[in-house]
C-alpha positions as CSV (number, residue, x, y, z in Angstrom):
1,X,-15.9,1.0,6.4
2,X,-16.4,-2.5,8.5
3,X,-18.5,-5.4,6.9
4,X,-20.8,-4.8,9.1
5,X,-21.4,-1.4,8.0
6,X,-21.5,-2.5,4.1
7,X,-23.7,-5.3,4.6
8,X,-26.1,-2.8,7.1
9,X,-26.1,-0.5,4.7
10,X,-27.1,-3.1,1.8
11,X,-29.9,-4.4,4.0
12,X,-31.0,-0.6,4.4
13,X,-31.3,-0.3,0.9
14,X,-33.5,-3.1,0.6
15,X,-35.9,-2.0,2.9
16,X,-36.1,1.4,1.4
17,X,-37.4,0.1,-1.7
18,X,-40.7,0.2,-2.9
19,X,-41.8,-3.8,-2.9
20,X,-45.5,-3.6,-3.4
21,X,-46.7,-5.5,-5.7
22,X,-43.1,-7.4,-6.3
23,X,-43.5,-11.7,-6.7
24,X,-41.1,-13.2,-4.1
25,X,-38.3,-14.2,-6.9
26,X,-37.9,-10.7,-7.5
27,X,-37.7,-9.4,-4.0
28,X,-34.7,-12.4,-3.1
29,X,-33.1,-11.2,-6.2
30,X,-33.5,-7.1,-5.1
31,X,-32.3,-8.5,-1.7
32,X,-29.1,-10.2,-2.9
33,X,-28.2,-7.5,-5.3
34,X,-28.3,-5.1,-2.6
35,X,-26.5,-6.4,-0.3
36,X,-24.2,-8.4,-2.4
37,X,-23.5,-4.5,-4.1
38,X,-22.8,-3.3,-1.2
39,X,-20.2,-5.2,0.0
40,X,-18.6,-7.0,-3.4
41,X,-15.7,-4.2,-3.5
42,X,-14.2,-5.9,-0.3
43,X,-13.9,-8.9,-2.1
44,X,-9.8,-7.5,-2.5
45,X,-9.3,-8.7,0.6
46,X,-8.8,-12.6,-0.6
47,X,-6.0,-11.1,-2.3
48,X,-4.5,-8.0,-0.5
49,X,-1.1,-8.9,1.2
50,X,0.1,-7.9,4.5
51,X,3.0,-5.3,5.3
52,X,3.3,-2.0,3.0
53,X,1.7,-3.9,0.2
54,X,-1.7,-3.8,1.7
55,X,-1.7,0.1,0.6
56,X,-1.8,-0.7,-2.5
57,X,-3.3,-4.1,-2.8
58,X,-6.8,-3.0,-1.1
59,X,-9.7,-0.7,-1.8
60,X,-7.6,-0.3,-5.1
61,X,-9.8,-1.4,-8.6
62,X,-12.1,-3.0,-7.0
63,X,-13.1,0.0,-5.4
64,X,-12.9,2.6,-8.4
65,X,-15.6,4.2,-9.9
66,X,-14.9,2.5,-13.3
67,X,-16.1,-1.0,-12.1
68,X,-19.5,0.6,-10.8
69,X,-21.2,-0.7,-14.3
70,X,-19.3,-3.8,-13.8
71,X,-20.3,-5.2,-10.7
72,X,-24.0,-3.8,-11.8
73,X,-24.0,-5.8,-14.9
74,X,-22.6,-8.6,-13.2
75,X,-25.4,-8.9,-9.9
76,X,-27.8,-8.4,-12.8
77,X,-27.1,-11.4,-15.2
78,X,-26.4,-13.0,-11.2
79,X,-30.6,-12.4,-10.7
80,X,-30.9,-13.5,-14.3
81,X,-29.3,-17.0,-13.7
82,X,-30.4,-17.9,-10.3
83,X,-34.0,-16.2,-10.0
84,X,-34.4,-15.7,-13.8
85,X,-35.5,-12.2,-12.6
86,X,-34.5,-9.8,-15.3
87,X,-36.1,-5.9,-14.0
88,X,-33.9,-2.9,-14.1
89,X,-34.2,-2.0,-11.0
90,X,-32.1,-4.9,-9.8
91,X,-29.2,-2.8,-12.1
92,X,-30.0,0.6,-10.7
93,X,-29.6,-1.1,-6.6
94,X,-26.6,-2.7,-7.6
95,X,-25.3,0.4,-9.3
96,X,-26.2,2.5,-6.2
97,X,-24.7,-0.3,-3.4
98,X,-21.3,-0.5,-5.1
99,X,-21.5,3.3,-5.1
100,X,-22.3,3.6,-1.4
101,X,-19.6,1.4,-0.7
102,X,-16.7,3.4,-3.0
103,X,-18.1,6.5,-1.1
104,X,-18.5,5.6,2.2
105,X,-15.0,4.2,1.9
106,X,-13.1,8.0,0.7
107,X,-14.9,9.7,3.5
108,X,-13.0,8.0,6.3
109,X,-9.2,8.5,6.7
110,X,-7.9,5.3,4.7
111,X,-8.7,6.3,2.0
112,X,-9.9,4.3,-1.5
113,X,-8.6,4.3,-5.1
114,X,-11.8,6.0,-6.6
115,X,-9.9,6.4,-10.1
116,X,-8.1,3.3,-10.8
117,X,-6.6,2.4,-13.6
118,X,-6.4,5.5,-14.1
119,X,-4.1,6.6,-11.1
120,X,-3.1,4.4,-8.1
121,X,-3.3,7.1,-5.9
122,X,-5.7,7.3,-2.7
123,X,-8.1,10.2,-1.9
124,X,-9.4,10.0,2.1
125,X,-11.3,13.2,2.8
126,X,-11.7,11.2,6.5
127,X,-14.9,12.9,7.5
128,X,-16.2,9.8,8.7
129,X,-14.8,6.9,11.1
130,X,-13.4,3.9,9.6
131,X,-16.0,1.6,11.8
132,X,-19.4,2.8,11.4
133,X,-20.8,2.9,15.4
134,X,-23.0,5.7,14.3
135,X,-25.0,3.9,11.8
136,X,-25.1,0.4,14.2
137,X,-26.9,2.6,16.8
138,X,-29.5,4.0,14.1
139,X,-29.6,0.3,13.4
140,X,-30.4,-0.3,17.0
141,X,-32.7,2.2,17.3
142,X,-34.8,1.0,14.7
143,X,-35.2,-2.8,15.4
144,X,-37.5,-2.3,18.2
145,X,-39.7,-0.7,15.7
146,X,-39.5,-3.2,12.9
147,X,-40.8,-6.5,15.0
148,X,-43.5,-4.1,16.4
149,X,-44.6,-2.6,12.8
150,X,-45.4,-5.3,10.4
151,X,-46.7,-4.0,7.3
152,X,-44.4,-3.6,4.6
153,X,-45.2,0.3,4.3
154,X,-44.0,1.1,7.3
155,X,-41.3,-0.9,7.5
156,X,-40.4,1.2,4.5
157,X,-40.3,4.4,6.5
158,X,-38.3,3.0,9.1
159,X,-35.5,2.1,6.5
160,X,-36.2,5.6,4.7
161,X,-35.9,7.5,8.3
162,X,-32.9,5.5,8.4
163,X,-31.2,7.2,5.8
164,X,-32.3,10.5,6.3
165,X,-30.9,10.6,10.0
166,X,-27.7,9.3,8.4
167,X,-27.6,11.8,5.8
168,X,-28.3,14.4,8.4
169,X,-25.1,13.0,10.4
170,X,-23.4,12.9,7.3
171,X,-24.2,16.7,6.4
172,X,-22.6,17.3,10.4
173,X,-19.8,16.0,9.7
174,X,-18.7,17.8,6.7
175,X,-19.9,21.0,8.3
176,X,-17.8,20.3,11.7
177,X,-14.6,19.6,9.3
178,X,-15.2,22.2,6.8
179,X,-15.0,24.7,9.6
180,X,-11.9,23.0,10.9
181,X,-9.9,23.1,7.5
182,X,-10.3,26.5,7.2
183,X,-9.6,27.9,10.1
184,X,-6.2,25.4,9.6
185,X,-6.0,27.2,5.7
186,X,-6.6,30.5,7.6
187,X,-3.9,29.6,10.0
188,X,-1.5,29.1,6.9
189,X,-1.4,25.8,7.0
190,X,0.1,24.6,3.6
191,X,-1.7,20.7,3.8
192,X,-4.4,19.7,5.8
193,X,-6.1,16.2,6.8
194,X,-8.8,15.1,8.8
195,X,-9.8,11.8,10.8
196,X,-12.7,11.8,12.4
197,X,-13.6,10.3,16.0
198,X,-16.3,7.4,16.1
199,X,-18.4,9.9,17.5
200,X,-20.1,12.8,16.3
201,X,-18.6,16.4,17.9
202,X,-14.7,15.5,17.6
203,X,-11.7,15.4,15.4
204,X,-7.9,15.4,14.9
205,X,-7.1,17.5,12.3
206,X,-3.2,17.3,10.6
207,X,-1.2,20.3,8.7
208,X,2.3,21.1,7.6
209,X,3.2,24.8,8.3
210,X,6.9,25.7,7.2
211,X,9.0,23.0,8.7
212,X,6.4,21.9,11.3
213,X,3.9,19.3,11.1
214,X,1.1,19.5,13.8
215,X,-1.7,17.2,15.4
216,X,-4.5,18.9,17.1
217,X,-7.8,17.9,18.0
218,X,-11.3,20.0,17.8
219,X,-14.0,19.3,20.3
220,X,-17.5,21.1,19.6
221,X,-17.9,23.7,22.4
222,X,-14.0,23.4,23.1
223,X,-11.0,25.6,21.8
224,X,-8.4,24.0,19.5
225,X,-5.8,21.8,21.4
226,X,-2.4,20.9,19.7
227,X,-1.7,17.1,20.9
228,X,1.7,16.8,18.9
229,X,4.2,18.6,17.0
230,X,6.9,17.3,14.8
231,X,9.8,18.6,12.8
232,X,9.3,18.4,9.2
233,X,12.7,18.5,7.0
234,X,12.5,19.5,3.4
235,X,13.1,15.9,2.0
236,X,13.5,15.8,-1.8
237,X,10.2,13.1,-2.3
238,X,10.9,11.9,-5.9
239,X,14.0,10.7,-4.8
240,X,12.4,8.2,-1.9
241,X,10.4,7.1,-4.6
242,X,13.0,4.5,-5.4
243,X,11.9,2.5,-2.3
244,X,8.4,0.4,-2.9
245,X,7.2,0.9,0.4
246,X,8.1,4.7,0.6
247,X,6.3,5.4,-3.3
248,X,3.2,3.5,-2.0
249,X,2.7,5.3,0.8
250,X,3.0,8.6,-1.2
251,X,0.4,7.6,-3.3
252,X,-1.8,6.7,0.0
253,X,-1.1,9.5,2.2
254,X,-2.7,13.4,1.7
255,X,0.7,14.2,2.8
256,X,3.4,12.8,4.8
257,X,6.3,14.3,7.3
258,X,10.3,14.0,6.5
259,X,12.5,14.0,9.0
260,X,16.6,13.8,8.6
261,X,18.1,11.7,10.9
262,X,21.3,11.7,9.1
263,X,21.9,8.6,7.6
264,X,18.7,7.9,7.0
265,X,15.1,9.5,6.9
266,X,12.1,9.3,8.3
267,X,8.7,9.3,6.6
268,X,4.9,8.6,7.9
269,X,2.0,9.6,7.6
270,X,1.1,12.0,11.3
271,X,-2.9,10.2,10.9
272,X,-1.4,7.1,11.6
273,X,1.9,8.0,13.6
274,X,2.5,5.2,15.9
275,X,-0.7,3.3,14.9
276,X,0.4,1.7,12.1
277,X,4.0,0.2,11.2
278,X,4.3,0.4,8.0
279,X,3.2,3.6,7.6
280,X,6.1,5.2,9.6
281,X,9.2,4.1,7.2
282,X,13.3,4.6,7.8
283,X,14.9,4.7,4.7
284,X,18.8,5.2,3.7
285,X,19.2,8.8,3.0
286,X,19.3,8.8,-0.9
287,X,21.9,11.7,-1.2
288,X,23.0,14.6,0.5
289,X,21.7,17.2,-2.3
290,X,17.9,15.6,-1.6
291,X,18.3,17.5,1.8
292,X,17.8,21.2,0.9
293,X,20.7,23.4,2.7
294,X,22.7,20.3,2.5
295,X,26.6,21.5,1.2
């Protein structure tokens, strides 16, 4: 997800809460721990480096559900030393933003390392668009309401209907690509991936069947169209795992398509095919027995 989004969705949280009865030190503090939580993970970014590097060098354990305590602990001793607010409830918001950020992160198709240190690899169920236009225009819709409604109860609502028509747009989504990957599974389709449009009702969906790779896209209330094929050559994978840039984008890709172009090989990742340089590679060819058939 976008900034934006993350710091939305922080602000969101904030107005969900219950406040009655809260002294103002305590609300700034809930109010900086939420939004703080919800976009802290990102912080990566001062450090990630451009090229094939930034696979590996974003949304890696920063993002993983092992700091989740950490940055909790940390916004809470934050509250502690600037508002001298200590309340657990500025723990359990700070908990819950770093979490919304790690998952809102794996539903879209760039996927996060959820279990670093553990494993540097990337898990992107793509569900969700990278850039959150849905939740801006619930944001939109909602604004109107908050300068006309004043009291803090309603206001509460607002944020609370917020959520639930995201949760419901949530739920569509994983029910329009649910349907999707199995009829893909059905289809005998050995992988599948999904990236979702910005909009609700549309998808490209991605498989490997035998030696072809497909791109398709699924419109509700349309049939199935394929948009792209390509010609997928079994590649033995551990041995482009010598290259850097070819080993990270393993780890960051659901699955990716080989192609032998004789002296060398082709790998990318068909979500990104022509989007995104480095994650269409040409590497020597490592050695004629990696091709299988090869004499």
């Amino acid at each position: 997800m976008d900034y934006i989004t993350h710091t939305l969705f922080g602000v969101a949280i904030y107005g969900a809460l219950n406040k009655i009865d809260m002294n103002a030190r305590t609300k700034w503090a809930l109010l900086g721990t939420a939004v703080g939580s919800s976009v802290i993970p990102d912080i990566d970014l001062q450090w990630a480096r451009d090229g094939a590097s930034y696979l590996m060098s974003h949304r890696g354990i920063t993002h993983s559900f092992a700091m989740v305590p950490v940055w909790a602990a940390m916004f809470y001793l934050l509250s502690w030393a600037v508002f001298r607010v200590r309340d657990w409830r500025l723990f359990a918001t700070a908990a819950g933003g770093v979490l919304l950020h790690i998952v809102s992160d794996w539903t879209n198709a760039w996927g996060t390392g959820l279990l670093e240190p553990f494993t540097s690899r990337r898990y992107a169920i793509g569900i969700i668009p990278n850039k959150g236009y849905v939740f801006w225009i619930m944001a939109a819709a909602i604004l109107p309401f908050l300068f006309l409604y004043r009291s803090q109860k309603h206001r509460q609502r607002l944020f609370r209907m917020f959520w639930a028509v995201g949760a419901l747009y949530a739920c569509f989504q994983i029910a329009h690509t649910a349907y999707v990957y199995v009829e893909l599974q059905r289809d005998g389709h050995e992988q599948v991936a999904i990236r979702a449009d910005r909009m609700p009702g549309g998808l490209s969906y991605y498989g490997i069947k035998e030696e072809q790779a497909i791109e398709g896209r699924h419109e509700i209330g349309k049939s199935p169209q394929i948009v792209k094929t390509y010609r997928n050559d079994p590649i033995d994978l551990e041995l482009l795992k010598a290259h850097r840039p070819a080993r990270d984008l393993l780890l960051f890709a659901p699955f990716v398509v080989t192609q032998d172009l004789g002296d060398e090989i082709r790998v990318f990742d068909p979500r990104f095919e022509g989007r995104v340089s480095f994650l269409n590679l040409t590497l020597p060819k490592p050695d004629e027995t990696a091709v299988t058939g090869a004499p």
